[in-house]
C-alpha positions as CSV (number, residue, x, y, z in Angstrom):
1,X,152.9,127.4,31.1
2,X,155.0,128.1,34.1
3,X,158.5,128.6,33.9
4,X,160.9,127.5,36.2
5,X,161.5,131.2,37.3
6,X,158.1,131.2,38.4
7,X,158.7,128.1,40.3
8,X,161.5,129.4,42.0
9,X,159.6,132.6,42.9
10,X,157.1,130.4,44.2
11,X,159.7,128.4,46.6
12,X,161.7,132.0,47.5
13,X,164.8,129.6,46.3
14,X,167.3,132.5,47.1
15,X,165.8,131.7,50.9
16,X,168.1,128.9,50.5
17,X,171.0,130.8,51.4
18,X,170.0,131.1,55.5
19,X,170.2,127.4,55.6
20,X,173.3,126.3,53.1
21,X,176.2,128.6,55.3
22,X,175.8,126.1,58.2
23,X,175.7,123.2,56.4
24,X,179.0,124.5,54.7
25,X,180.4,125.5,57.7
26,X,180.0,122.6,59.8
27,X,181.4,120.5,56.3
28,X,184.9,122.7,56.1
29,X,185.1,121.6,59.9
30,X,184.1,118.2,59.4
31,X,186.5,117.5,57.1
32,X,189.5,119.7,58.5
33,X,189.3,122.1,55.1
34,X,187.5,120.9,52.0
35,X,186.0,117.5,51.3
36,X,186.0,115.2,48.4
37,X,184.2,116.5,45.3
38,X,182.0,113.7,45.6
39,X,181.1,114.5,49.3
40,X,180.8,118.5,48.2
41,X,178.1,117.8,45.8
42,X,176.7,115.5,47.4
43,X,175.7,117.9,50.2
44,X,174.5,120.7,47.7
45,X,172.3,118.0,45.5
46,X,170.9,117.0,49.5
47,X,170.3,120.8,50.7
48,X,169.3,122.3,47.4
49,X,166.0,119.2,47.0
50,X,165.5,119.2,50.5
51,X,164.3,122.3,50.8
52,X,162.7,122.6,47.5
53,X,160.5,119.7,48.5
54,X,160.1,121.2,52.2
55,X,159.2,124.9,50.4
56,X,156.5,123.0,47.9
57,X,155.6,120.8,50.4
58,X,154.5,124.5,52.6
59,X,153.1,125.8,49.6
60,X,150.6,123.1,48.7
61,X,149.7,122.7,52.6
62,X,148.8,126.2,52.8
63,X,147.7,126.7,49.4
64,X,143.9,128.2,50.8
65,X,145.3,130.0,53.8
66,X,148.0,131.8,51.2
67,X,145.2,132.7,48.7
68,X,143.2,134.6,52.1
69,X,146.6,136.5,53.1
70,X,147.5,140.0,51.6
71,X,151.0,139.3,51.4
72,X,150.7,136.0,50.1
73,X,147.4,136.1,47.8
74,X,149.3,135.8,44.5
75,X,151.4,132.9,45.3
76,X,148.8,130.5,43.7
77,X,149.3,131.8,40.3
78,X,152.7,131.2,39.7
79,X,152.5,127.5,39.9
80,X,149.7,125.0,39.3
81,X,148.9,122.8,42.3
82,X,149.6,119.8,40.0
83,X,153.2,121.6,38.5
84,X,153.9,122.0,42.6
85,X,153.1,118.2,43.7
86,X,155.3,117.4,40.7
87,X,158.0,119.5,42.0
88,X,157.8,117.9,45.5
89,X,158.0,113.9,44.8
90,X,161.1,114.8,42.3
91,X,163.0,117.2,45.0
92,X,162.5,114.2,47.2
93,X,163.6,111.7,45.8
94,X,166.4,113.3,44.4
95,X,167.5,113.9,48.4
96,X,167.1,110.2,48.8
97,X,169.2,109.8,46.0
98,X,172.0,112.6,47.1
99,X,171.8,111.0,50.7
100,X,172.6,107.4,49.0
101,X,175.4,108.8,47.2
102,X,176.9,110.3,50.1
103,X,177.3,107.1,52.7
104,X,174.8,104.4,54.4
105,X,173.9,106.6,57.2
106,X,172.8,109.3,55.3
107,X,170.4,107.2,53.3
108,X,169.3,105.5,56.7
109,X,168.2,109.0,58.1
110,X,167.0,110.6,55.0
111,X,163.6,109.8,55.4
112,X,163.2,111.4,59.2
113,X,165.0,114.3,58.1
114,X,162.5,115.0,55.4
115,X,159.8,114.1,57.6
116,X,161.1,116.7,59.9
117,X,161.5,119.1,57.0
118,X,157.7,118.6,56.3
119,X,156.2,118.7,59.8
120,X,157.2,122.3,60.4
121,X,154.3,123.5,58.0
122,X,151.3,121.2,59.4
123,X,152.8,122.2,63.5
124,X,151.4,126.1,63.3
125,X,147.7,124.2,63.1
126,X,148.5,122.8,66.9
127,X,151.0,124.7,68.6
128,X,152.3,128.1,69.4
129,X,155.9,126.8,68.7
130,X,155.8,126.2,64.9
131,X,158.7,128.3,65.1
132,X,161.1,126.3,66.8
133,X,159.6,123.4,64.6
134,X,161.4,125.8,61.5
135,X,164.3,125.8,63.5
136,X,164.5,122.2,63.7
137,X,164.3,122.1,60.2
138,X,167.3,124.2,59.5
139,X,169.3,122.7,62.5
140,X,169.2,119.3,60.3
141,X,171.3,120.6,58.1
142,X,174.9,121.3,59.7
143,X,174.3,117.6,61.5
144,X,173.5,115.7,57.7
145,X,176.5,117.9,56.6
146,X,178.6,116.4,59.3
147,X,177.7,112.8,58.8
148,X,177.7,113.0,55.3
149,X,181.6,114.0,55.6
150,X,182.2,111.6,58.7
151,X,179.8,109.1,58.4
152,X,179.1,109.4,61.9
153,X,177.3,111.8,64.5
154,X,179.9,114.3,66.6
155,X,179.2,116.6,69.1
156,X,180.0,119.8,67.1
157,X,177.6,119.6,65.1
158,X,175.2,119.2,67.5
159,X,176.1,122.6,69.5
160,X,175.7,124.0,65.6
161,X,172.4,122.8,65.3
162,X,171.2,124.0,69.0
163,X,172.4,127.6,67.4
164,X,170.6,127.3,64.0
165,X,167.7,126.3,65.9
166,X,167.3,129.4,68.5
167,X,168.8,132.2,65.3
168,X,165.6,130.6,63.0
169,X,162.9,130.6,65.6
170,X,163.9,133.9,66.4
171,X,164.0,135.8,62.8
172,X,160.6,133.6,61.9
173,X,159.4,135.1,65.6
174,X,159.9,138.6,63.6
175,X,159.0,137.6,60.7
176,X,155.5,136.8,61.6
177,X,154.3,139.5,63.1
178,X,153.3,141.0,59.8
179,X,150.6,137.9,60.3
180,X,149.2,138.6,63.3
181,X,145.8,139.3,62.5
182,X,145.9,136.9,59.6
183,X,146.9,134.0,61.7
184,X,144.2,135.2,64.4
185,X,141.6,135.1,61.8
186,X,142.3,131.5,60.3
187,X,142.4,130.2,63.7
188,X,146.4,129.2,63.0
189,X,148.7,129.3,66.4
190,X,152.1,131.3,66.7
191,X,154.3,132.7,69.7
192,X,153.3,136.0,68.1
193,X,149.4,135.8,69.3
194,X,150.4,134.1,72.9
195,X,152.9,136.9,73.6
196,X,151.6,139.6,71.6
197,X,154.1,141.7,69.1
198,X,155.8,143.2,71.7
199,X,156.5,140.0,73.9
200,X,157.7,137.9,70.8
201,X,160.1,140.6,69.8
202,X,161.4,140.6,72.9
203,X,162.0,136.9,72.8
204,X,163.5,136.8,69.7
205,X,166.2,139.0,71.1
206,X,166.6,136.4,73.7
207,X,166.4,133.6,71.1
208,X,169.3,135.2,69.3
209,X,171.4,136.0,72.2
210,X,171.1,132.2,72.9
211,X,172.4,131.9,69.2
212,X,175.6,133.7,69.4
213,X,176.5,131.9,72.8
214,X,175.5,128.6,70.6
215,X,178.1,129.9,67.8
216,X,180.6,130.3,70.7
217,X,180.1,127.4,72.1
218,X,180.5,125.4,68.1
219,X,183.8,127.6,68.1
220,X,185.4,126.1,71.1
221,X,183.9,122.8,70.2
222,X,185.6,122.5,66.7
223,X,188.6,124.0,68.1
224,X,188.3,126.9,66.0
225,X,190.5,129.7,65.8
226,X,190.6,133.8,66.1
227,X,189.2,133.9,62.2
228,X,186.2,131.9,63.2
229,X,185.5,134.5,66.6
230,X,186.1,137.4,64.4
231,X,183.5,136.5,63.0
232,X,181.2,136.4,64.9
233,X,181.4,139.8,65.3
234,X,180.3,140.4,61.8
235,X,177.4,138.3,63.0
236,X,176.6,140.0,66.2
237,X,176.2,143.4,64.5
238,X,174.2,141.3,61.9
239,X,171.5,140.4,64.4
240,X,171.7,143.9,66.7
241,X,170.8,145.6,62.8
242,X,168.0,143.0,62.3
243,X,166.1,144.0,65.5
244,X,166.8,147.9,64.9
245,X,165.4,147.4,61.9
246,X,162.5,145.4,63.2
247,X,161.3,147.5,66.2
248,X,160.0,150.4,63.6
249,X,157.2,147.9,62.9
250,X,156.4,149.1,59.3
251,X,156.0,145.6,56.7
252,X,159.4,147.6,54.9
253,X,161.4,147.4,57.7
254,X,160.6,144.0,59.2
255,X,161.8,142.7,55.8
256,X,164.6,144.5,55.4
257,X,165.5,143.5,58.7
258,X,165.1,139.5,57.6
259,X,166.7,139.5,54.7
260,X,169.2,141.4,54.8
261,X,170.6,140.7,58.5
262,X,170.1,136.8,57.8
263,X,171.9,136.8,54.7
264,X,174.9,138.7,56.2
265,X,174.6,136.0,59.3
266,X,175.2,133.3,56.7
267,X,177.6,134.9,54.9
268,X,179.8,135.6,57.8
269,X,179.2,132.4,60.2
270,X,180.4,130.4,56.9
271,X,183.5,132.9,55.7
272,X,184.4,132.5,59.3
273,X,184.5,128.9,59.2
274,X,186.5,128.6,55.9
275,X,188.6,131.2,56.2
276,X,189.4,129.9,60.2
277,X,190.7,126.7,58.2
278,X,192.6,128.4,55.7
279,X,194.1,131.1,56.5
280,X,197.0,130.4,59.2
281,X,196.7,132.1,62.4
């Protein structure tokens, strides 16, 4: 019988962390410090299920693929296909719940937020920018964060998003080149085979150049403070590690490079946020 550490080996929960920062960070803004405790975990239920039912939903979709990749092969055998389509109708509807328990316009955009969620791991069958398609998956979350506090759409959160969307595509740009004869093979599409390693590297360090100007431009937006820019600092030396890191090209370092430098990203871009709220200038 699986148990749930399996399950959440299966999902890489802790890969929860790149998205949750942004979604805090653009709540502590939202709500000029900290929300309600009913808002709070409302957002956490919301983030946590949606992206265990995103995750399971990318699992079961590329179940066979997974099972022909080297660094993928054992996924398979930490959760049944059955145990994981279980897993995905409960994470969901416990978002639609979390979204209903929030406000009206949460509930009312819940279902295209999973849908968008769920699209990113059918788009790398069609297109070459599945990665932006991740991006726009994490972006969701500092806008639902947002409403969820406001009950209404700003502009903020929007310039977040834009940011969340160029840093993901970027470090998922990175991240699959160890795939590049793998996705070749199965026929799959990515930036990586249209631009070759080199060419999507070198686009990712675009991508995440565009990011930082994004994170200035949420800073100015929200009217943030000389915590928040400090920073961003923290973050810039974050990403200029991350692609170090990556240009040696060996499986170690390109994961060293994501995981580590993304974590830090999130640590930072969310400390930043609090702390610009918090601590008086």
């Amino acid at each position: 019988m699986n148990s749930p550490a399996d399950f959440f080996k299966f999902i890489r929960f802790s890969h929860t962390v790149f998205a949750l920062p942004f979604a805090l960070g653009s709540m502590f803004v939202a709500a000029a410090g900290l929300p309600s405790s009913r808002v709070f975990s409302g957002i956490l239920a919301a983030m946590v299920c949606a992206r265990t039912a995103a995750m399971t939903f990318n699992r079961l979709a590329d179940w066979e693929f997974d099972k022909r990749n080297p660094r993928t092969e054992g996924r398979h055998r930490l959760v049944g296909k059955n145990v994981a389509v279980a897993w995905c109708l409960a994470a969901s509807a416990g978002f639609f719940l979390s979204a209903w328990w929030l406000n009206p316009l949460c509930l009312l955009l819940s279902p295209l937020a999973l849908a968008i969620v769920f699209f990113y791991s059918l788009a790398k069958r069609f297109t070459s920018f599945a990665h932006f398609f991740l991006g726009l998956a994490l972006a969701a979350a500092p806008v639902g964060a947002w409403i969820a506090v406001t009950g209404t759409l700003g502009f903020p959160p929007l310039v977040l998003a834009a940011a969340v969307l160029v840093w993901v595509a970027g470090f998922d740009l990175i991240y699959a080149t160890q795939d590049y004869e793998v996705d070749q093979r199965e026929g799959l599409h990515s930036m990586v085979l249209r631009l070759g390693v080199r060419g999507a590297m070198t686009l990712a360090l675009w991508l995440h150049a565009a990011a930082l100007a994004g994170l200035v431009g949420f800073g100015f937006a929200a009217g943030a403070g000389i915590v928040y820019y400090l920073s961003l600092g923290v973050v810039t030396a974050a990403l200029v590690y991350e692609h170090f890191e990556a240009r040696r090209g060996d499986i170690t370092s390109i994961n060293r490079a994501f995981f580590r430098a993304n974590a830090i990203v999130g640590v930072a871009f969310v400390a930043g946020t609090f702390l610009d709220r918090f601590v008086p200038a």
